[in-house]
N, CA and C atoms of all chains as a GROMACS GRO file, in nm:
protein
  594
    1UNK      N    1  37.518  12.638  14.656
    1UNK     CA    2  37.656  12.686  14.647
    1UNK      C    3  37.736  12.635  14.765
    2UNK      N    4  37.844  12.589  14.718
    2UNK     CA    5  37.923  12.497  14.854
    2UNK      C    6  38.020  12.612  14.910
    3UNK      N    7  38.054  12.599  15.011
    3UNK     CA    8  38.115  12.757  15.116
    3UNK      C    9  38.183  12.670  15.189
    4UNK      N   10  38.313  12.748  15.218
    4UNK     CA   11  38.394  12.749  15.341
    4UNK      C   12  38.281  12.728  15.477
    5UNK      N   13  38.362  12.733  15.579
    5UNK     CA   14  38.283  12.772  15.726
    5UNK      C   15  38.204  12.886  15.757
    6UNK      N   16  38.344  12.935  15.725
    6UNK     CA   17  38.282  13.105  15.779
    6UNK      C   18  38.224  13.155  15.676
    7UNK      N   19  38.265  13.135  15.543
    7UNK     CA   20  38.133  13.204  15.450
    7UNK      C   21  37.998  13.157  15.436
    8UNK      N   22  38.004  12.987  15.495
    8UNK     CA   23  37.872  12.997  15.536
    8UNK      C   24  37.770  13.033  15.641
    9UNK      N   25  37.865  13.075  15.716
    9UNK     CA   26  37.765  13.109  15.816
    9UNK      C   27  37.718  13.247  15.854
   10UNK      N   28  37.842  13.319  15.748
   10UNK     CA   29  37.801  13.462  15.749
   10UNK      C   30  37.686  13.481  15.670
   11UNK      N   31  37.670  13.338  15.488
   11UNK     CA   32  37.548  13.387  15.441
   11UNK      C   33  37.430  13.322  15.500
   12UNK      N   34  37.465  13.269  15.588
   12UNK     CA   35  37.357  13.194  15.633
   12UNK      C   36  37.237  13.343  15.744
   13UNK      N   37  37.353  13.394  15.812
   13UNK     CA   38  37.287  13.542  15.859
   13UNK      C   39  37.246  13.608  15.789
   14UNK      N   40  37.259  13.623  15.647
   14UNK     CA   41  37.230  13.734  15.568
   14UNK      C   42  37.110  13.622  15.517
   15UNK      N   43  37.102  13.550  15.514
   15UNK     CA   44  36.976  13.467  15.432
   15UNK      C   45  36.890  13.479  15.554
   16UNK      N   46  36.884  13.425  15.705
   16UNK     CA   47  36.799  13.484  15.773
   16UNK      C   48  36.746  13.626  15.800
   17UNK      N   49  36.851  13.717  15.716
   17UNK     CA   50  36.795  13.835  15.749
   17UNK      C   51  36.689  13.881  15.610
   18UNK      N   52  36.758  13.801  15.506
   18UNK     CA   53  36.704  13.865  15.389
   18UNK      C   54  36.519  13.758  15.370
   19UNK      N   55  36.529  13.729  15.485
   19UNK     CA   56  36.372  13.608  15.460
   19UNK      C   57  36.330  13.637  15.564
   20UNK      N   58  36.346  13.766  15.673
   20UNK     CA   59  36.270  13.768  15.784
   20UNK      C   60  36.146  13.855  15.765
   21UNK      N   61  36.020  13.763  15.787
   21UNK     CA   62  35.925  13.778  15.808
   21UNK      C   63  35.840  13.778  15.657
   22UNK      N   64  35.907  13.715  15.586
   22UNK     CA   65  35.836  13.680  15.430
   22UNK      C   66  35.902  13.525  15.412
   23UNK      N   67  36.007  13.444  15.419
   23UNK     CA   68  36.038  13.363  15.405
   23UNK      C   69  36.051  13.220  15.568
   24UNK      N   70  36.004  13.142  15.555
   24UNK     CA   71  36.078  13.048  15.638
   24UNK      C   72  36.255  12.981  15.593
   25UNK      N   73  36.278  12.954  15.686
   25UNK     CA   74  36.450  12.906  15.642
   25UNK      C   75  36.490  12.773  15.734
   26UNK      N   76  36.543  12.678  15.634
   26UNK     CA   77  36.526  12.570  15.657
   26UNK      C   78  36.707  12.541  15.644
   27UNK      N   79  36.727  12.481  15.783
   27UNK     CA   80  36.877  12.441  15.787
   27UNK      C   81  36.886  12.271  15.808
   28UNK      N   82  36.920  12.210  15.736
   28UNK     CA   83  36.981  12.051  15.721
   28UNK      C   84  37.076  12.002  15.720
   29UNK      N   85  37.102  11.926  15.820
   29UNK     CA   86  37.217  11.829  15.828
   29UNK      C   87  37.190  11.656  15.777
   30UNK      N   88  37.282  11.632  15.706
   30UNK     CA   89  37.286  11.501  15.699
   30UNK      C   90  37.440  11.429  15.694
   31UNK      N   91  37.435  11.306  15.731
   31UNK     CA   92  37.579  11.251  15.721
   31UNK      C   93  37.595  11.184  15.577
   32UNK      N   94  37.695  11.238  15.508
   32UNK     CA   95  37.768  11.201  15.376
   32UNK      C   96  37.889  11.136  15.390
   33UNK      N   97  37.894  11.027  15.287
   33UNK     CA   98  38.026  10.966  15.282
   33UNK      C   99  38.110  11.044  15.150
   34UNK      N  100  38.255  11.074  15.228
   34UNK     CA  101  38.334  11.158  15.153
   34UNK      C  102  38.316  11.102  14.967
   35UNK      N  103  38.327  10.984  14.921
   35UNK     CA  104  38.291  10.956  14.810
   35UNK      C  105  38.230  11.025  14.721
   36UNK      N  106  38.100  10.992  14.805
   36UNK     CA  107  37.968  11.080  14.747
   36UNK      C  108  37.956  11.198  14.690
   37UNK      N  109  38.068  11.251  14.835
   37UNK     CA  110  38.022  11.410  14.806
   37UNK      C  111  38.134  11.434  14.723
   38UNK      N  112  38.220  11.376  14.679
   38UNK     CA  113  38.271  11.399  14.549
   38UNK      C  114  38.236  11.428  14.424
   39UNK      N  115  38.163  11.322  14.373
   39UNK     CA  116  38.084  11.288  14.286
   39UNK      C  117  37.964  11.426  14.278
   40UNK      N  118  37.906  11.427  14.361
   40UNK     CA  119  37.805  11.524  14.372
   40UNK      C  120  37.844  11.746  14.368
   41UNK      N  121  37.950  11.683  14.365
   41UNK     CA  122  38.016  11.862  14.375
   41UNK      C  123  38.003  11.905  14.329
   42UNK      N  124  37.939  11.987  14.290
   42UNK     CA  125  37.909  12.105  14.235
   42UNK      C  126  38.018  12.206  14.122
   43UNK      N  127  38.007  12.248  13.989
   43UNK     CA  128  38.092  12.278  13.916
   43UNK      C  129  38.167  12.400  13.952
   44UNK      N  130  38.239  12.439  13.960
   44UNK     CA  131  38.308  12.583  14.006
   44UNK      C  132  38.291  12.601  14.157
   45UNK      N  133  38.219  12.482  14.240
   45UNK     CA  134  38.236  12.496  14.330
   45UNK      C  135  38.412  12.470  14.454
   46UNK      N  136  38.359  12.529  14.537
   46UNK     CA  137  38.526  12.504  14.605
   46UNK      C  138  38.511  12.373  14.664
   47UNK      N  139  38.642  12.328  14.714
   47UNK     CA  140  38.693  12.233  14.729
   47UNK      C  141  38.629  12.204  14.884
   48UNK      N  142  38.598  12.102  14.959
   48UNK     CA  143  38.582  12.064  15.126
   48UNK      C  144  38.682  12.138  15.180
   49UNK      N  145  38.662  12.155  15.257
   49UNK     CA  146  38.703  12.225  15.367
   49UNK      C  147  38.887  12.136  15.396
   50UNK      N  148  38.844  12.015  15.412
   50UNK     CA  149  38.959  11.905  15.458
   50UNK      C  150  38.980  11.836  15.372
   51UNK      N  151  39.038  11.826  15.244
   51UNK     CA  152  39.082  11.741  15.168
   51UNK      C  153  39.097  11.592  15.218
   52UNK      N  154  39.214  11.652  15.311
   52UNK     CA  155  39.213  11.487  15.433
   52UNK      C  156  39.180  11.417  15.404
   53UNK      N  157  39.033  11.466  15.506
   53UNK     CA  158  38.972  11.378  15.582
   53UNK      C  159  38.873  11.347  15.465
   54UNK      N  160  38.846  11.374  15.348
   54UNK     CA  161  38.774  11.356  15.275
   54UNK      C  162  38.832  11.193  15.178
   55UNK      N  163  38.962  11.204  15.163
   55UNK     CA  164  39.061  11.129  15.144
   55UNK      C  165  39.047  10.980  15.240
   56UNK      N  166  39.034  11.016  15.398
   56UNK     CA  167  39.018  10.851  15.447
   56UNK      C  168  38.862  10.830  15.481
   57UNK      N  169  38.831  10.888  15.412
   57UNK     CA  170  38.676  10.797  15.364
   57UNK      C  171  38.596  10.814  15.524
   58UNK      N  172  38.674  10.921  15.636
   58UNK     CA  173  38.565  10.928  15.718
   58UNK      C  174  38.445  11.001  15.688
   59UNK      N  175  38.335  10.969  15.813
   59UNK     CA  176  38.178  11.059  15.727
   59UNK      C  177  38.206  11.155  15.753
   60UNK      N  178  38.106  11.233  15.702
   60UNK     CA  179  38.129  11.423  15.737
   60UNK      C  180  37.969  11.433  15.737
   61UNK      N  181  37.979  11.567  15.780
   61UNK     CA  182  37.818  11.654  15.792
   61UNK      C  183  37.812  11.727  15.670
   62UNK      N  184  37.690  11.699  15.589
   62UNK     CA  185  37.705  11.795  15.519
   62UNK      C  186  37.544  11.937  15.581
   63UNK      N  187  37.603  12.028  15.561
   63UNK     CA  188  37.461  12.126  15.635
   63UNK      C  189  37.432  12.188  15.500
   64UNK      N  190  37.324  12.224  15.482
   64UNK     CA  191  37.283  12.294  15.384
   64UNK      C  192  37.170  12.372  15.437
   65UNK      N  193  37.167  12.472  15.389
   65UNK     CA  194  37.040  12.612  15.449
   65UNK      C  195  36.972  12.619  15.290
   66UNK      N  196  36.852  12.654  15.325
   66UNK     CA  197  36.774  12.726  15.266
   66UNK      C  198  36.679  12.788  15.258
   67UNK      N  199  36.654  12.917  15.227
   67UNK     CA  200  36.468  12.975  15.222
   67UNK      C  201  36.364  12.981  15.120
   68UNK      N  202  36.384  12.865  15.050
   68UNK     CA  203  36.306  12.823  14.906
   68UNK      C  204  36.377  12.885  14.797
   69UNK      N  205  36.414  13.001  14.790
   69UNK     CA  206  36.486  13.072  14.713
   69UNK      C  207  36.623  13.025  14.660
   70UNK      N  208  36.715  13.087  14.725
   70UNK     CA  209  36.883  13.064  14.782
   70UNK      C  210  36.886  12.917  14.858
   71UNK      N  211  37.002  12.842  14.801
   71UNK     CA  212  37.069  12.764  14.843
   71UNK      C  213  37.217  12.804  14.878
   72UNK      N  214  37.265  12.754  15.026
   72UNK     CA  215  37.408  12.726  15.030
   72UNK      C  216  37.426  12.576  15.093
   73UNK      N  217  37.574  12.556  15.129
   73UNK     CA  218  37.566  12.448  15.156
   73UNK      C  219  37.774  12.454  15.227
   74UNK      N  220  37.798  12.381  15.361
   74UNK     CA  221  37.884  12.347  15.370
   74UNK      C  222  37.975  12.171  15.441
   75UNK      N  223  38.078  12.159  15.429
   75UNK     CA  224  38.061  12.025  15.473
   75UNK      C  225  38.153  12.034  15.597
   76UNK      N  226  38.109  12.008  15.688
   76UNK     CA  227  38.206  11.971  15.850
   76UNK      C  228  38.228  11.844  15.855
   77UNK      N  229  38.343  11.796  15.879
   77UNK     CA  230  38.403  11.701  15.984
   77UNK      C  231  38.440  11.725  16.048
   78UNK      N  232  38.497  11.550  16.107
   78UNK     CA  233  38.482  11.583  16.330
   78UNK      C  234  38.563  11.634  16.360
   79UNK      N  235  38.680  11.687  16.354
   79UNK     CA  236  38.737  11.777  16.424
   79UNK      C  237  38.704  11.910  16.435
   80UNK      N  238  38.611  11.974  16.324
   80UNK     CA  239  38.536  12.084  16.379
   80UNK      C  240  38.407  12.104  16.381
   81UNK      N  241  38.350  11.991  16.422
   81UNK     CA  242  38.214  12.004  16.526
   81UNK      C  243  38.202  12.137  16.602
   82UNK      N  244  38.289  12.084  16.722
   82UNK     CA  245  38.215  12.183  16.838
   82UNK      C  246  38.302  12.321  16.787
   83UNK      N  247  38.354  12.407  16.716
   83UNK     CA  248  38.345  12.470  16.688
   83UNK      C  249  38.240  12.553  16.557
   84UNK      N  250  38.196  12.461  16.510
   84UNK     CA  251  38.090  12.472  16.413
   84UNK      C  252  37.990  12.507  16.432
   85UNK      N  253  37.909  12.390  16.559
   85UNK     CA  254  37.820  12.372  16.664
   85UNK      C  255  37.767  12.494  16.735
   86UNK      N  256  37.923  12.622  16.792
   86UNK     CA  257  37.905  12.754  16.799
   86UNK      C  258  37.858  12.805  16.750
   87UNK      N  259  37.937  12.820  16.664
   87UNK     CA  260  37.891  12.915  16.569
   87UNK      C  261  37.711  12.934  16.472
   88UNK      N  262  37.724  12.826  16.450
   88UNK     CA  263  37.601  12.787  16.373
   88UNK      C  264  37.481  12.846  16.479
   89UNK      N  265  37.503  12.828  16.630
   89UNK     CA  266  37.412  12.830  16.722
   89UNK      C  267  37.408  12.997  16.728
   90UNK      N  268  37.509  13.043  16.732
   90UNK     CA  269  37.519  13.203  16.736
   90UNK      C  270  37.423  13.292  16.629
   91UNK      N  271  37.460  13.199  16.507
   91UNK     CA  272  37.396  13.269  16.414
   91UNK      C  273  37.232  13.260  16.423
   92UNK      N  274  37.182  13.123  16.465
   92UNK     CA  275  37.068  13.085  16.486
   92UNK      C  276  36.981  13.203  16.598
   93UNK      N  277  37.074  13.182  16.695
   93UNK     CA  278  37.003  13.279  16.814
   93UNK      C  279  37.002  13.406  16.816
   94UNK      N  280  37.106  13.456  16.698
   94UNK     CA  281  37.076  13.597  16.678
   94UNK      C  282  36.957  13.603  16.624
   95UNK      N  283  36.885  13.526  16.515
   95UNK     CA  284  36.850  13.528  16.397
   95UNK      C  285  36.662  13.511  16.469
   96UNK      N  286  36.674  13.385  16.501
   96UNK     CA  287  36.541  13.406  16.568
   96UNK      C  288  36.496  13.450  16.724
   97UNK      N  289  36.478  13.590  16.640
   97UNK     CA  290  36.433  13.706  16.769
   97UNK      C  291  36.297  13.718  16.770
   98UNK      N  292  36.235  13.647  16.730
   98UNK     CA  293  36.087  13.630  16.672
   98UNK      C  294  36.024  13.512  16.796
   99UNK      N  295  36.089  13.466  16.842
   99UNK     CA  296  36.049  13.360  16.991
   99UNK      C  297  36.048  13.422  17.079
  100UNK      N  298  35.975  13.314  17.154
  100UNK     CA  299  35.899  13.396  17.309
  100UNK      C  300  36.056  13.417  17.418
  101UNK      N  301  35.993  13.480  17.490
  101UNK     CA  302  36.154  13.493  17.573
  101UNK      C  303  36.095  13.459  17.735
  102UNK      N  304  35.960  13.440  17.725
  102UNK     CA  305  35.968  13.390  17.877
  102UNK      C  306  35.987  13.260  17.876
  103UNK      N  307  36.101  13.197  18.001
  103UNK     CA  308  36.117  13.112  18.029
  103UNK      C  309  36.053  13.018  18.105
  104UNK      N  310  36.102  12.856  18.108
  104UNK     CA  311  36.059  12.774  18.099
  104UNK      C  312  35.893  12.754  18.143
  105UNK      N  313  35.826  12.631  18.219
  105UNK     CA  314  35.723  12.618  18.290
  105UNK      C  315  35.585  12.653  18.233
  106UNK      N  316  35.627  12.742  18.100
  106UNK     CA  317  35.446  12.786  18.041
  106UNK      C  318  35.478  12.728  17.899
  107UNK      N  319  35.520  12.645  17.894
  107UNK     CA  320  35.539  12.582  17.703
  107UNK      C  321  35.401  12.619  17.604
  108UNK      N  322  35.321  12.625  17.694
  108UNK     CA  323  35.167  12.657  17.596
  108UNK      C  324  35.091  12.807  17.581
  109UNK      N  325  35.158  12.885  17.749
  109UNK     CA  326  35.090  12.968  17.748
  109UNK      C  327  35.138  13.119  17.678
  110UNK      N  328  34.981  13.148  17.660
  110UNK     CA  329  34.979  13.321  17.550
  110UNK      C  330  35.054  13.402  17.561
  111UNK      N  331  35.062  13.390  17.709
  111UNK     CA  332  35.014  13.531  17.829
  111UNK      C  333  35.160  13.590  17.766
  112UNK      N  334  35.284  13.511  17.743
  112UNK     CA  335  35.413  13.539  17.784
  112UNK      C  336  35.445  13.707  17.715
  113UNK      N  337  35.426  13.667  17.614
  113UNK     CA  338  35.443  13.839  17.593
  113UNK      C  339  35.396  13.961  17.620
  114UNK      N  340  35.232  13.931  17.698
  114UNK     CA  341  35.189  14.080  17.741
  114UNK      C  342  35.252  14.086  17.880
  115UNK      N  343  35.330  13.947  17.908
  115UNK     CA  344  35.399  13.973  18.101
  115UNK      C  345  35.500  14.042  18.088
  116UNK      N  346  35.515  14.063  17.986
  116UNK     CA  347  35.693  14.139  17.953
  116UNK      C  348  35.664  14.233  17.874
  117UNK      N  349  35.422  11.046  16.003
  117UNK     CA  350  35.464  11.156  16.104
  117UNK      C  351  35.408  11.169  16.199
  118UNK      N  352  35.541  11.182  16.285
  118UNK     CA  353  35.522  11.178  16.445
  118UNK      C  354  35.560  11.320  16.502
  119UNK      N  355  35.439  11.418  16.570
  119UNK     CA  356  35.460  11.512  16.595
  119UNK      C  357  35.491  11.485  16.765
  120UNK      N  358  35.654  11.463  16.829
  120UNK     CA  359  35.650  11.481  16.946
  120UNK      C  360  35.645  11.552  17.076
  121UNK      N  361  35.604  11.603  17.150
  121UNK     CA  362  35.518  11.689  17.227
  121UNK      C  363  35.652  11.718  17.312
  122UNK      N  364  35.678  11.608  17.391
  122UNK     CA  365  35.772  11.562  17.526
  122UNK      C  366  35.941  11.586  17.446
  123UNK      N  367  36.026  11.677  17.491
  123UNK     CA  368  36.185  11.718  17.457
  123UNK      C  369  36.245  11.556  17.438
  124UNK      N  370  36.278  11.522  17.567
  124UNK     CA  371  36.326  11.449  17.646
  124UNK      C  372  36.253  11.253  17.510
  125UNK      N  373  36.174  11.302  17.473
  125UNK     CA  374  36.090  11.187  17.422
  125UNK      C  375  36.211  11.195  17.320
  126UNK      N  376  36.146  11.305  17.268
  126UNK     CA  377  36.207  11.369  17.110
  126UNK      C  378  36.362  11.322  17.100
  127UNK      N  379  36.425  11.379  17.163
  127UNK     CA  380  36.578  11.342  17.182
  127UNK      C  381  36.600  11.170  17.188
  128UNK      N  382  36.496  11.100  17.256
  128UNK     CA  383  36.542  10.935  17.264
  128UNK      C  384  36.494  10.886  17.124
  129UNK      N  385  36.390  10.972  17.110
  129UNK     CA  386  36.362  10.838  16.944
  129UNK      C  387  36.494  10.895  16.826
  130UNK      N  388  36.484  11.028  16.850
  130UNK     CA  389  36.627  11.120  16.771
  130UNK      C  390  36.718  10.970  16.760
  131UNK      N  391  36.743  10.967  16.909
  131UNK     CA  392  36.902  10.883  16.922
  131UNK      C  393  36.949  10.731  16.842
  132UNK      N  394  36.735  10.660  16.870
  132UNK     CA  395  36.694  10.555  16.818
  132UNK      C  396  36.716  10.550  16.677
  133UNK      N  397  36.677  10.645  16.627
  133UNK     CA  398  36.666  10.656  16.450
  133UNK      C  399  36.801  10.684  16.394
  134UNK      N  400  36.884  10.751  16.450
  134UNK     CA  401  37.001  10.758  16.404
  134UNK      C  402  37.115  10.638  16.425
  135UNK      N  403  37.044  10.530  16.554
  135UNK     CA  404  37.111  10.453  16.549
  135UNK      C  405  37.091  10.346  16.453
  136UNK      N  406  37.023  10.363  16.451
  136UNK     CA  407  36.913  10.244  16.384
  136UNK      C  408  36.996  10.279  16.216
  137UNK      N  409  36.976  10.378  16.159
  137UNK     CA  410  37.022  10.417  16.027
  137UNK      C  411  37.092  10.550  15.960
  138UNK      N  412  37.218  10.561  16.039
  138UNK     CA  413  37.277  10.687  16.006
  138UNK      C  414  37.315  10.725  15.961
  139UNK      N  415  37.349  10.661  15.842
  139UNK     CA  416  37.360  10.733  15.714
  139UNK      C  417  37.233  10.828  15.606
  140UNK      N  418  37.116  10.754  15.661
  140UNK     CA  419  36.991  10.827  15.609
  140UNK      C  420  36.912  10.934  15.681
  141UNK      N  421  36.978  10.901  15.759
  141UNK     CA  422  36.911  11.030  15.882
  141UNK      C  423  36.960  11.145  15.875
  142UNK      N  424  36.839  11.237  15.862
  142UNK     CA  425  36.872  11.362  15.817
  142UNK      C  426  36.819  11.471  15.896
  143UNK      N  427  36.865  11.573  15.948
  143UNK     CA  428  36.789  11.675  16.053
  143UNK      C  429  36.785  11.810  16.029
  144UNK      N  430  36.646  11.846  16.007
  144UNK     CA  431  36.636  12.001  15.989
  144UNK      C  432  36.574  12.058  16.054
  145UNK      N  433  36.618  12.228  16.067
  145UNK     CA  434  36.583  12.269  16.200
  145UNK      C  435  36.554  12.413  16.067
  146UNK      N  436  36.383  12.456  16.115
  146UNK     CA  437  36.322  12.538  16.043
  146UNK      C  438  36.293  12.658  16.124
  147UNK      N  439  36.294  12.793  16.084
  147UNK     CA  440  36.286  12.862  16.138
  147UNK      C  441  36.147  12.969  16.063
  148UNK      N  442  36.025  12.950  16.102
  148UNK     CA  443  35.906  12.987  16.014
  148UNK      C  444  35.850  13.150  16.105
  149UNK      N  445  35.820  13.266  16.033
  149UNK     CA  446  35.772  13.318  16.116
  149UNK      C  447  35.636  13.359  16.076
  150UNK      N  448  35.543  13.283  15.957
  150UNK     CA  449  35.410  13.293  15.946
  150UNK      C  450  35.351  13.184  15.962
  151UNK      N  451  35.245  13.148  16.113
  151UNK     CA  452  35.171  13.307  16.179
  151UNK      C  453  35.289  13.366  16.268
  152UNK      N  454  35.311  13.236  16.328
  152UNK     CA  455  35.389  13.354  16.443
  152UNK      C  456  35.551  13.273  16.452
  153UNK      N  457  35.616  13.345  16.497
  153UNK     CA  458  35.792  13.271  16.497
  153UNK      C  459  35.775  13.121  16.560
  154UNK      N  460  35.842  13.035  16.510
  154UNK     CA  461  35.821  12.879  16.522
  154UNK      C  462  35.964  12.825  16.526
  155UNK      N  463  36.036  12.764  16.557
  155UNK     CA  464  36.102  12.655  16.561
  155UNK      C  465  36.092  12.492  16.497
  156UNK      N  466  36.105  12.429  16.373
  156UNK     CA  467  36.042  12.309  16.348
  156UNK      C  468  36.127  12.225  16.306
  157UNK      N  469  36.127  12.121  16.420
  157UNK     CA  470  36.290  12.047  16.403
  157UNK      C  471  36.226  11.930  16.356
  158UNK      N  472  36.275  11.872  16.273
  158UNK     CA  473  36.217  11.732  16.217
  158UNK      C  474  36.330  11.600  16.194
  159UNK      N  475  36.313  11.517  16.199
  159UNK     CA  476  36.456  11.432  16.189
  159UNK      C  477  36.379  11.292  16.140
  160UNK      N  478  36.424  11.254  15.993
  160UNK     CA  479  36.371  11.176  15.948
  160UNK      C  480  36.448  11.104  15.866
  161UNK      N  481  36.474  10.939  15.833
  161UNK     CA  482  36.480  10.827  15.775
  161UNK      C  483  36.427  10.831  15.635
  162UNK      N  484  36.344  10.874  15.640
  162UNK     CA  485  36.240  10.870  15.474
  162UNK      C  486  36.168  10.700  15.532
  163UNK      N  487  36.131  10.694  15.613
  163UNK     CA  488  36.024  10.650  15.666
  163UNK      C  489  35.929  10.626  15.803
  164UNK      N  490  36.044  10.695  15.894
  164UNK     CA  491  35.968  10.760  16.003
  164UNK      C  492  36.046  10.923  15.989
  165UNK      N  493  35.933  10.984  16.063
  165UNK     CA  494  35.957  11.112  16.091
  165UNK      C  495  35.941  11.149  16.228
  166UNK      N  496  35.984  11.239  16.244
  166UNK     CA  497  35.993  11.341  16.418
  166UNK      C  498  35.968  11.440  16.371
  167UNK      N  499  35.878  11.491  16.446
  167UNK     CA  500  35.902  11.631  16.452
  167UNK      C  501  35.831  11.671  16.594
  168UNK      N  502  35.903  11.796  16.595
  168UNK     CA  503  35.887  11.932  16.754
  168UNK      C  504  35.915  12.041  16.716
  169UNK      N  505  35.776  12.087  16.747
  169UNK     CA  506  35.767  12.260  16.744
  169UNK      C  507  35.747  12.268  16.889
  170UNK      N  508  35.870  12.458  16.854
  170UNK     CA  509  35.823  12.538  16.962
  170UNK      C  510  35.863  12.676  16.899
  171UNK      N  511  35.752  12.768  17.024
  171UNK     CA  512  35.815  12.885  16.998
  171UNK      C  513  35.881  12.992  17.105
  172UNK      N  514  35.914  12.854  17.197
  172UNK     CA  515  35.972  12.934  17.325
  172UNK      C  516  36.163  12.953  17.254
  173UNK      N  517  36.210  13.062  17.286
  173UNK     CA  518  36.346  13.094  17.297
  173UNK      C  519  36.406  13.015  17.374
  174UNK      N  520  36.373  12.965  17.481
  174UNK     CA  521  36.470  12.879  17.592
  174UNK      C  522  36.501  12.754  17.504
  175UNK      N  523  36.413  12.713  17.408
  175UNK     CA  524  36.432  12.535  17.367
  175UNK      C  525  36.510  12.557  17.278
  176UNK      N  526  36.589  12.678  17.281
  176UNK     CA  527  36.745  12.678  17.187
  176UNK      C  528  36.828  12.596  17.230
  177UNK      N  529  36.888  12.661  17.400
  177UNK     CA  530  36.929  12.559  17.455
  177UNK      C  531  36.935  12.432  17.408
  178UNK      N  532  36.788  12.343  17.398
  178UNK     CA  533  36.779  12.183  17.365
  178UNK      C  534  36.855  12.211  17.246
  179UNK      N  535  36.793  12.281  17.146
  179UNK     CA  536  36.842  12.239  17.017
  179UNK      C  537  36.963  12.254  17.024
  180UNK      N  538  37.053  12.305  17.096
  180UNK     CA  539  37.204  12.390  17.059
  180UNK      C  540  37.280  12.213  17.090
  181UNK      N  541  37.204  12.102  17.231
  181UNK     CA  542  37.252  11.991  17.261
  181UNK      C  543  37.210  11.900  17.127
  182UNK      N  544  37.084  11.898  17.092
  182UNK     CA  545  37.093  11.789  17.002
  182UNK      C  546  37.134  11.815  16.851
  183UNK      N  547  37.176  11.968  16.827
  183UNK     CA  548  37.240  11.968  16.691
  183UNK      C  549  37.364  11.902  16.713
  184UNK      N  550  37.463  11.937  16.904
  184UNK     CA  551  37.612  11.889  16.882
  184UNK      C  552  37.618  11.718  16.857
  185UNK      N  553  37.518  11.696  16.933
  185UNK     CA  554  37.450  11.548  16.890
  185UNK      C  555  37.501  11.491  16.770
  186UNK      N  556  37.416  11.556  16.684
  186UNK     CA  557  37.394  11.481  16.577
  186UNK      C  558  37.553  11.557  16.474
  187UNK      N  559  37.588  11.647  16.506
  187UNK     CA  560  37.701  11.678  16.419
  187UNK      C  561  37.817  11.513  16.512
  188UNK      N  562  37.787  11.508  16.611
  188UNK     CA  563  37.924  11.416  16.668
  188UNK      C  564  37.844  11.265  16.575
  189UNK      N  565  37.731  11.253  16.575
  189UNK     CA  566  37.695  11.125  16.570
  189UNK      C  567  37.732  11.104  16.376
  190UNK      N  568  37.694  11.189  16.315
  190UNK     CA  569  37.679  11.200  16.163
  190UNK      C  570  37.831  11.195  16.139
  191UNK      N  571  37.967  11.257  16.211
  191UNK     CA  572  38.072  11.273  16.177
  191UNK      C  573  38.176  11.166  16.223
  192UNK      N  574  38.086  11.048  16.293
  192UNK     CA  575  38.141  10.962  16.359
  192UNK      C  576  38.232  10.831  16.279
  193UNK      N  577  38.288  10.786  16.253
  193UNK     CA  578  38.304  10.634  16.232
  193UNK      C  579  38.233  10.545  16.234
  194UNK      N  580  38.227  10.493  16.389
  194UNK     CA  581  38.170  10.405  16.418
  194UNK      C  582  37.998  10.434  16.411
  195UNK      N  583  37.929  10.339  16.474
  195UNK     CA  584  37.778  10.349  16.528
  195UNK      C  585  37.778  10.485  16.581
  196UNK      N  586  37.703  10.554  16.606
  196UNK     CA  587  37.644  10.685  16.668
  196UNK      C  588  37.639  10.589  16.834
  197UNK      N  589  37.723  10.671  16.899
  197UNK     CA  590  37.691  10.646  17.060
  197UNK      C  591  37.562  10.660  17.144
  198UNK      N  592  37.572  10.626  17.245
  198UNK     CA  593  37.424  10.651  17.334
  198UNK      C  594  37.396  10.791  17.347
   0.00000   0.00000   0.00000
């Protein structure tokens, strides 16, 4: 399902929440040429984000999430990267609370969670 | 498949492969928690692969640099920069 920004990244939280600890969730980026992703759009789906920029044939990101189940999918270009980049990271770091939290220097070791 | 150990490695062949062919280069960043919470970033051509696991919280950080990476490099025009 193709999404705005923000609706994807809100379901993108709700898909990490709805697969935690029964599902893995798999987020992908690849670079698409606006063409393509014409052609490839999805029926009743909404429109890119940037008509634009879709228009002068620059590339875009397309990201797509999934947890085997549910698919979404949205497309960024460069002018909103680093706001994307945020966000996406926000949702990520809320999401996996399931990693170690001691820092750096022990990449291998057990211990980290009975030190805390 | 190349499972790389070293960040710093990971990030230069990253840079290599995307320069090399960036329109096919594709990067996913997995988030597994059976057995235990994992991180599994893979970045692949469809004929070499990368990949790096971790399950430390700090190597968000890395990832938070080489996702802006690859969103600047994938959204680029030109060649993907150094």
């Amino acid at each position: 399902m193709r999404l705005e920004h923000d609706g994807f990244l809100h379901q993108l939280g709700k898909l990490y929440e709805a697969s935690r600890d029964t599902h893995s969730v798999w987020v992908t980026l690849k670079r698409v040429e606006a063409a393509a992703l014409e052609k490839s759009k999805p029926k009743g789906a909404r429109a890119p984000a940037d008509e634009l920029a879709a228009a002068s044939g620059q590339p875009q990101c397309l990201v797509r999430a999934t947890n085997g189940k549910r698919k979404i999918s949205c497309v960024v270009d460069a002018p909103q990267i680093a706001r994307f980049q945020l966000e996406l990271m926000t949702v990520m770091r809320a999401n996996a609370d399931g990693l170690k939290k001691k820092p750096k220097a022990s990449k291998k070791a057990k211990l980290s969670l009975v030190e805390q | 498949m190349v499972e790389v150990k070293n960040w710093d490695e990971f990030f230069e062949q990253t840079k290599e492969l995307m320069r090399q062919n960036p329109s096919r280069t594709r990067y996913s960043i997995k988030y597994k928690t059976k057995p235990g919470a994992a991180l599994v970033i893979k970045i692949t051509d469809n004929s070499t692969v990368l990949k790096f696991t971790t399950s430390e919280r700090s190597d968000l950080k890395r990832i938070e640099e080489l996702t802006g990476w690859m969103l600047a490099a994938m959204t680029e025009q030109e060649q993907p920069h150094a």
